[in-house]
LOTORTOR-922203 format. One record per residue (C-alpha): residue number from 1; residue in one letter; chain; x, y, z. Coordinates in steps of 0.05 Angstrom, whole numbers. Example, Ala and Ser with C-alpha at 12.3 -4.5 7.8 and 13.67 -1.06 7.14 Angstrom:
2
k:r:c:px:py:pz
1:A:A:246:-90:156;
2:S:A:273:-21:143;
END
This chain:
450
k:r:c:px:py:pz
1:X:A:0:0:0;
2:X:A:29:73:-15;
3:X:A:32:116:40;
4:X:A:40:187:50;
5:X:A:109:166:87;
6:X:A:132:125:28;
7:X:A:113:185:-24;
8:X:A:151:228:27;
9:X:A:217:178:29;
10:X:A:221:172:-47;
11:X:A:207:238:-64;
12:X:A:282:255:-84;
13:X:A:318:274:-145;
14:X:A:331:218:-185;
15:X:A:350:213:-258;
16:X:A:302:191:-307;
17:X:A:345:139:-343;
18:X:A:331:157:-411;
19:X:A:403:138:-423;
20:X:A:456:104:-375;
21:X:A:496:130:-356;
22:X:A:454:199:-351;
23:X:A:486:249:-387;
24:X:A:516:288:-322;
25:X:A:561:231:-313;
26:X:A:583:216:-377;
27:X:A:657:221:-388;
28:X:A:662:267:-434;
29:X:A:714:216:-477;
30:X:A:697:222:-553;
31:X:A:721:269:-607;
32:X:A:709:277:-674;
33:X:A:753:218:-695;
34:X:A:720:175:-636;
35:X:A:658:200:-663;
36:X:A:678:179:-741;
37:X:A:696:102:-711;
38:X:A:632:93:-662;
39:X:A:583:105:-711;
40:X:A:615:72:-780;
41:X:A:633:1:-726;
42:X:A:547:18:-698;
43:X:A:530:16:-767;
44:X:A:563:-38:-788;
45:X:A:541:-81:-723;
46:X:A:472:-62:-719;
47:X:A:448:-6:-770;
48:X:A:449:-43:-840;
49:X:A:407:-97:-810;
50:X:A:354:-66:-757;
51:X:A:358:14:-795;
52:X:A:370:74:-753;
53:X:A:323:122:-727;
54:X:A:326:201:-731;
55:X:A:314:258:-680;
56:X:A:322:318:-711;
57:X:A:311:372:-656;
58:X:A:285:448:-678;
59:X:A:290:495:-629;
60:X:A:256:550:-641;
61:X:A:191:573:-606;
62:X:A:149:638:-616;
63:X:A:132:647:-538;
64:X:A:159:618:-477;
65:X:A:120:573:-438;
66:X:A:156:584:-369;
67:X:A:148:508:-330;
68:X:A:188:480:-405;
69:X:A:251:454:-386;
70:X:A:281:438:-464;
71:X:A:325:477:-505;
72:X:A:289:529:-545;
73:X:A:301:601:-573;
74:X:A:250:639:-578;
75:X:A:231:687:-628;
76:X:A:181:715:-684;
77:X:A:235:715:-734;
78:X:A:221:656:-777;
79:X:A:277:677:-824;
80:X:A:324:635:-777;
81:X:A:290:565:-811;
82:X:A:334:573:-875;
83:X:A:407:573:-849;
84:X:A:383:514:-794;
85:X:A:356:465:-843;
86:X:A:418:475:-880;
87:X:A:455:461:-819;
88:X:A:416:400:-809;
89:X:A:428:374:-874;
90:X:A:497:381:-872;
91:X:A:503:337:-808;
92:X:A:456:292:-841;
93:X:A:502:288:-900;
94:X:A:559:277:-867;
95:X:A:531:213:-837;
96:X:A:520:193:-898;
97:X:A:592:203:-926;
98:X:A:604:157:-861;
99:X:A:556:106:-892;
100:X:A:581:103:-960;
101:X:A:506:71:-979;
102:X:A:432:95:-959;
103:X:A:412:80:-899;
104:X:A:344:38:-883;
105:X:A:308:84:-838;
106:X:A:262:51:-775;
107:X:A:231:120:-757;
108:X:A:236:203:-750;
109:X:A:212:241:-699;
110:X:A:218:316:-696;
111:X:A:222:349:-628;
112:X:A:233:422:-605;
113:X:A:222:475:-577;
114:X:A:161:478:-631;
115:X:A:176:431:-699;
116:X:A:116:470:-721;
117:X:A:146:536:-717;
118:X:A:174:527:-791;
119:X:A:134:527:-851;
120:X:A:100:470:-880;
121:X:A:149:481:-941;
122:X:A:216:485:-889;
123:X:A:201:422:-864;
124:X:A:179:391:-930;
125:X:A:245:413:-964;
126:X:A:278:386:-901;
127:X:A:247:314:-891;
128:X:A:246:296:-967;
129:X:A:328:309:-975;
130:X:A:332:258:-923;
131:X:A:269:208:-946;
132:X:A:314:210:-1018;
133:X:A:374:182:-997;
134:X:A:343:133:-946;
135:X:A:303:65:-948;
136:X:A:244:75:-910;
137:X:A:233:3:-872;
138:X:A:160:-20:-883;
139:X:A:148:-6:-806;
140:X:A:182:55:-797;
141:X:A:146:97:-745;
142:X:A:145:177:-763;
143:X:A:119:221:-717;
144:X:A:129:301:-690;
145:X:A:112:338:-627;
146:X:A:54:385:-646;
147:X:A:35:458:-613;
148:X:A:-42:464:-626;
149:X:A:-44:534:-631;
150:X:A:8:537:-688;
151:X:A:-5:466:-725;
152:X:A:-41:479:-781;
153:X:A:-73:437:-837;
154:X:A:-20:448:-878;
155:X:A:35:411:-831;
156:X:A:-10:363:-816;
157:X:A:-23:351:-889;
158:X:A:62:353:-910;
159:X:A:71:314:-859;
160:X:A:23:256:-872;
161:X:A:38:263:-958;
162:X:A:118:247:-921;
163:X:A:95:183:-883;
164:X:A:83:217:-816;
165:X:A:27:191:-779;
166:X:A:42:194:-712;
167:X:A:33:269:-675;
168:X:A:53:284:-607;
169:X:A:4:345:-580;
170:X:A:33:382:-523;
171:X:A:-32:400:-478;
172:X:A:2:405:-397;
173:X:A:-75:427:-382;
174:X:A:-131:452:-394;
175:X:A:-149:499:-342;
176:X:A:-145:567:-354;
177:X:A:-114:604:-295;
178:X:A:-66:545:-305;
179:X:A:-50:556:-377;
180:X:A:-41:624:-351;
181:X:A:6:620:-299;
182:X:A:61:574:-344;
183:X:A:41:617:-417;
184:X:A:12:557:-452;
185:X:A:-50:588:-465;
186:X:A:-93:546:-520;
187:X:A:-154:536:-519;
188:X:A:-199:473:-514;
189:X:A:-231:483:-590;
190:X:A:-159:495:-621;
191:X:A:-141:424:-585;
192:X:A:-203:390:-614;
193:X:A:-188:420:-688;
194:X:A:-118:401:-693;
195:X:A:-132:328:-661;
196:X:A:-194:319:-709;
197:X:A:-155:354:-769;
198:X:A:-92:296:-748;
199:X:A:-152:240:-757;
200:X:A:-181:263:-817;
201:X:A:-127:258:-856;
202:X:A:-102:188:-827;
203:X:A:-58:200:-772;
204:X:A:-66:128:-734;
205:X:A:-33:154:-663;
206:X:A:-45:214:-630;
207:X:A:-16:231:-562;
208:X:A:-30:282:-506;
209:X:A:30:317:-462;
210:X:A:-6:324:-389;
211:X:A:36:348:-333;
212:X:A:13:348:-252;
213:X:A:43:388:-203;
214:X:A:31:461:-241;
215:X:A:14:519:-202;
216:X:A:-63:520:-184;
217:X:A:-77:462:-207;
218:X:A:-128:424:-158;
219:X:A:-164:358:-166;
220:X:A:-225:394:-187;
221:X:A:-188:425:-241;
222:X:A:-161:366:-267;
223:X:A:-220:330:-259;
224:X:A:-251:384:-313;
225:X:A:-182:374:-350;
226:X:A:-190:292:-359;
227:X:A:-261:307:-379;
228:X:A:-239:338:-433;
229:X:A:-190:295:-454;
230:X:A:-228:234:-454;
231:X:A:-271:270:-504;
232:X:A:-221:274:-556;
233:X:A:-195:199:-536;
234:X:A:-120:202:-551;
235:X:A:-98:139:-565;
236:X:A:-31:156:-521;
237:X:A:-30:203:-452;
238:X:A:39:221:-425;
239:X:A:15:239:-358;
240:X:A:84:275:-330;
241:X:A:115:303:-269;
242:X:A:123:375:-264;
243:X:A:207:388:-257;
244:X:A:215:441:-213;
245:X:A:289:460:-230;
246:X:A:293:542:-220;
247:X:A:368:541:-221;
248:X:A:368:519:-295;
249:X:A:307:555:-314;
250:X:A:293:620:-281;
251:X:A:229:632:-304;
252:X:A:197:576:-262;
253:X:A:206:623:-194;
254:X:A:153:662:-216;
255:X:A:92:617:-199;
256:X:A:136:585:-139;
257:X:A:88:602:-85;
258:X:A:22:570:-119;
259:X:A:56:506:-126;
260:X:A:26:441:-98;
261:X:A:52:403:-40;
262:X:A:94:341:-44;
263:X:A:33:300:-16;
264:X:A:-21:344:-60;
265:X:A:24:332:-128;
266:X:A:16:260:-108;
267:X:A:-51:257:-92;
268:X:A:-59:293:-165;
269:X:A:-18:232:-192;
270:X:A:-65:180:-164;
271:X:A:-128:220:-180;
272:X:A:-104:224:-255;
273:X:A:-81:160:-254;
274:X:A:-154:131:-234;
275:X:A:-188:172:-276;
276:X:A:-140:144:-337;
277:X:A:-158:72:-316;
278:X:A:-226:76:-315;
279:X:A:-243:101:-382;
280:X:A:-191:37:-415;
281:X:A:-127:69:-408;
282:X:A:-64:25:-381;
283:X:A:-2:50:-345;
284:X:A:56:33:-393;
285:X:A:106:49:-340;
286:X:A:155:126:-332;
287:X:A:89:167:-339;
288:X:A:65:130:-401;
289:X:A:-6:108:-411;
290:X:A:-44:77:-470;
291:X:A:-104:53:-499;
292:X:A:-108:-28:-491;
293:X:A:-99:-44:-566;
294:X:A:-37:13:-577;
295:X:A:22:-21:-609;
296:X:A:64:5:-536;
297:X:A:15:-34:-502;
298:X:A:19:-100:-540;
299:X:A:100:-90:-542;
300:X:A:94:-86:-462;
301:X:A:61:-152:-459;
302:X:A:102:-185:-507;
303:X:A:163:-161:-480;
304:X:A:186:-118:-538;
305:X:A:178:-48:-507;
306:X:A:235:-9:-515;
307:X:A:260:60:-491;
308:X:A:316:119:-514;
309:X:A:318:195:-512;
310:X:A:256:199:-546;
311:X:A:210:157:-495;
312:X:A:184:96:-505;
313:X:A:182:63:-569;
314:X:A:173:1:-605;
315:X:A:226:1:-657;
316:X:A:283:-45:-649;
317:X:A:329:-2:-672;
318:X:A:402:3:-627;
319:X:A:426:75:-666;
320:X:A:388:132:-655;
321:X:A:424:196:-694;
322:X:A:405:262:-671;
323:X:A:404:325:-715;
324:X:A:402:392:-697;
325:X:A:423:437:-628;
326:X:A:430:403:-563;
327:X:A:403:338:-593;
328:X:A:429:265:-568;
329:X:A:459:209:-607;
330:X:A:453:135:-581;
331:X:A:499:92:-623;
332:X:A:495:40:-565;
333:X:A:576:34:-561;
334:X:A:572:116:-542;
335:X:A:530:173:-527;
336:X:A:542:244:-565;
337:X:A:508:305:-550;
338:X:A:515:369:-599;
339:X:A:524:444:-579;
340:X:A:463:475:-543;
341:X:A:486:545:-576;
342:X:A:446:549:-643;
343:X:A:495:594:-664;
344:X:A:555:555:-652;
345:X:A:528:494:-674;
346:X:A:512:517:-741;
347:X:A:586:544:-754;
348:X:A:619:483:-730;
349:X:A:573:434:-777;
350:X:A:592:494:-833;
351:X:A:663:482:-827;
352:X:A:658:402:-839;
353:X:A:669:379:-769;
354:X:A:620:341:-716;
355:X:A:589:397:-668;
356:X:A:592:349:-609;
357:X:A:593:387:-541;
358:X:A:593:323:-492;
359:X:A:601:250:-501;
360:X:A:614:184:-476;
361:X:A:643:111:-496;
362:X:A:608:57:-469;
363:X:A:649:9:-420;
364:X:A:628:-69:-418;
365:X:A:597:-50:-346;
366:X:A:555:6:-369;
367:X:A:528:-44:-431;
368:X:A:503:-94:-368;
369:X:A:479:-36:-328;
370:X:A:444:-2:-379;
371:X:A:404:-69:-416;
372:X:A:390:-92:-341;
373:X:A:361:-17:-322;
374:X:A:324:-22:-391;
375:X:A:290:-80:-375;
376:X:A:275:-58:-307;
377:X:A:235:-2:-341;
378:X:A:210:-29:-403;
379:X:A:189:-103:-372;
380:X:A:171:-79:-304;
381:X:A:227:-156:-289;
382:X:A:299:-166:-304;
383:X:A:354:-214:-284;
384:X:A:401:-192:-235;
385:X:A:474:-223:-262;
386:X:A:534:-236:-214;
387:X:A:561:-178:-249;
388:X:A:512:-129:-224;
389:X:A:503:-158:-157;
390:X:A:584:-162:-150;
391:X:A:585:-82:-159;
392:X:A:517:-69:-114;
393:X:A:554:-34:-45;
394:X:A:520:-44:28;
395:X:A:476:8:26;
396:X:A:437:-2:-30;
397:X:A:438:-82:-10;
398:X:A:397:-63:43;
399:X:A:356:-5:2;
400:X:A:337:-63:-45;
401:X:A:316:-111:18;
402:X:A:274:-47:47;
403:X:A:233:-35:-18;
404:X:A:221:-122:-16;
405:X:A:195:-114:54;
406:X:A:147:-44:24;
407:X:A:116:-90:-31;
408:X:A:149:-48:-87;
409:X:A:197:-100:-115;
410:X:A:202:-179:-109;
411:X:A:255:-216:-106;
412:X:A:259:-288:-121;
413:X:A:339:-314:-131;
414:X:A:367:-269:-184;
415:X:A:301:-246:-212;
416:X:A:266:-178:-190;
417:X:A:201:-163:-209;
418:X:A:179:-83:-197;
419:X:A:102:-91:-170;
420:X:A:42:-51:-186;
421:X:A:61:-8:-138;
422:X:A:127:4:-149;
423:X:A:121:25:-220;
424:X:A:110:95:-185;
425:X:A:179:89:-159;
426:X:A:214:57:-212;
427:X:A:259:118:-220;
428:X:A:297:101:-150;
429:X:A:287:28:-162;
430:X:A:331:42:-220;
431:X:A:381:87:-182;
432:X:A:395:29:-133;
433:X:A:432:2:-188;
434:X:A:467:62:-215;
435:X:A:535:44:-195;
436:X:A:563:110:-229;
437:X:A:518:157:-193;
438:X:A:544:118:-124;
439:X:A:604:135:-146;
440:X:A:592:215:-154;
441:X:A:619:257:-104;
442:X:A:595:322:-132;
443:X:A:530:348:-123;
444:X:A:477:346:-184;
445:X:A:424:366:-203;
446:X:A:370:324:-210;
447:X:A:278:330:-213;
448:X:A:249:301:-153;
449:X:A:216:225:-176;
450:X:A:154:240:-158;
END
């Protein structure tokens, strides 16, 4: 049973293991040569059989929406989508060159800031340079993270004539003094137009960004929010936890006060949660919920479910490439991470060179560490090897034998299984096992779990 005491004693930061190691403790060993012998050996190992899969990040925004905590500019000058797309096609290009043959392609998806801030045409001219020298696999999975208020017709419409039919709409909630308080004001009609428009013209998945914990938000408010959004029936609900992280983004202090609690942003959890479950939704795991008959859903229970920078996913694929600013690249033998600085990332890919800012090479450890984590998240069960259990220190020996005795793991030999209830806390199940972050002496910076 979860009790207000056991919300209260894992309520700390913890990473959210979309990679491991998480990027703050990467070691910051690959260069441009590195780079150039990771990802021709990745391709070779994995990439000509399985594809690769794309994130090509665009940054810009026309407003800021003060509780985001990704890399954006913002502006109203849309003359900045020119010189980027050529900036992204050049780092696309030069992968190629790495290649030396098209690549099979298992999926795109475009993130941001706002992938809708550019023009239908700006991301036409940018998707079909790479569609023409790639070989789309037959179950490639396309999709882009949608602002209502600024996805029109026409992207939906390029998009879909591309092969996209997955759209990602980024809602947080519908309240208004909400909306309000963190600038994402849209209105519930502009929501219903864009998700019909998305349908009409054959979009098969459409998902909703909700966050709890905003300022002013109250169970009666999200009770009016989850009405709303059960009437437009998403077939995917990412139903998040608010970051509170002023130090790295300053514009968060200005709603501080109306926050909720630690035990009310719970209670919000639970409420949305319930309210999720009885209309047919089930919890995926990390936030995620879905309709019963969602391909994440039927990957969960066959054991397929998989997970990278981009969420979860149901793509095999081991290389994940990612184009643009500030965007990550999973080769699986290394991480990479390009400049945040639009600006400087733009003149580094102009001169011919990799604009990585941070990286990391995997070591045999963090490959066991990282597929055991994986599994923890994407199977909810994983198989504790004599490796892992060799590197496990006294404390978190006897962290893993508390959370046995609080019902939110079992343990039976060398298999742990994370319960109902401990999905909720899967983020510190995982950090039990995060021998680099034991190993930390510095302070970081981390969102509490819950």
């Amino acid at each position: 049973m979860i009790t207000p005491a056991l919300i209260q004693k894992y309520n700390t930061p913890a990473p959210r293991y979309t990679s491991y190691p998480t990027v703050p403790l990467w070691e910051n060993n690959v260069n441009s040569k590195d780079w150039n012998e990771l990802v021709s050996s990745a391709f070779s190992l994995y990439g000509k059989e399985e594809g690769i899969t794309l994130y090509i990040h665009l940054p810009f925004c026309e407003s800021l929406c003060t509780y985001c905590g990704c890399n954006k500019r913002i502006t109203k000058n849309h003359a900045v989508e020119d010189p980027y797309i050529d900036a992204v096609l050049h780092e696309w290009n030069n992968y190629l060159k790495l290649f030396g043959e098209k690549s099979k392609l298992a999926g795109i998806h475009l993130g941001g800031g706002t992938p809708t801030f550019f023009a239908p045409e700006s991301l036409n001219m940018l998707l079909s340079n790479i569609l023409d020298s790639s070989i789309v696999l037959e179950n490639a999975e396309f999709s882009f993270e949608g602002h209502p208020n600024n996805t029109t017709q026409a992207h939906l419409q390029v998009l879909a004539d591309l092969g996209f039919d997955r759209v990602s709409y980024g809602i947080q909630d519908f309240d208004e003094k909400v909306q309000n308080a963190i600038h994402r004001i849209q209105p519930f009609e502009k929501v219903k137009q864009a998700t019909e428009q998305a349908r009409q013209l054959g979009y098969t998945s459409i998902n909703f960004d909700l966050i709890y914990g905003l300022p002013f938000q109250t169970k009666r408010t999200l009770a009016d929010t989850f009405e709303k959004v059960v009437k437009l029936a998403p077939d995917r609900i990412a139903f998040y936890s608010y970051a509170h992280v002023p130090s790295s983004f300053p514009a968060q202090k200005s709603y501080e006060a109306h926050l909720p609690s630690e035990l009310e942003k719970r209670e919000l959890y639970e409420f949305g949660k319930q309210k999720l479950k009885e209309v047919g939704y089930v919890e995926i795991g990390m936030d995620h919920f879905s309709k019963q008959e969602d391909p994440l859903y039927l990957a969960l229970q066959k054991g397929t479910l998989h997970r990278n920078f981009m969420g979860f996913t149901t793509s095999p694929s081991k290389i994940l490439l990612g184009l643009g600013a500030s965007s990550i690249s999973d080769i699986y033998l290394a991480y990479a991470q390009n400049e945040k600085s639009i600006d400087s990332y733009q003149s580094t890919i102009a001169k011919g060179d990799w604009a990585i800012s941070k990286g990391h090479q995997m070591t045999e450890q963090d490959l066991k560490i990282r597929d055991f984590i994986l599994d923890l998240i994407c199977n909810h069960s994983a198989v504790i090897s004599r490796e892992i259990w060799e590197v496990l220190g006294e404390n978190q020996l006897d962290r893993l034998s508390e959370m046995q005795e609080e019902k939110l793991v079992d343990l039976k030999g060398d298999q742990i299984r994370v319960t109902e209830d401990g999905i909720m806390f899967i983020r510190q199940i995982c950090k039990l096992f995060d021998v680099r972050l034991q190993d930390q002496k510095k302070d970081l910076v981390f969102s509490k779990a819950i």
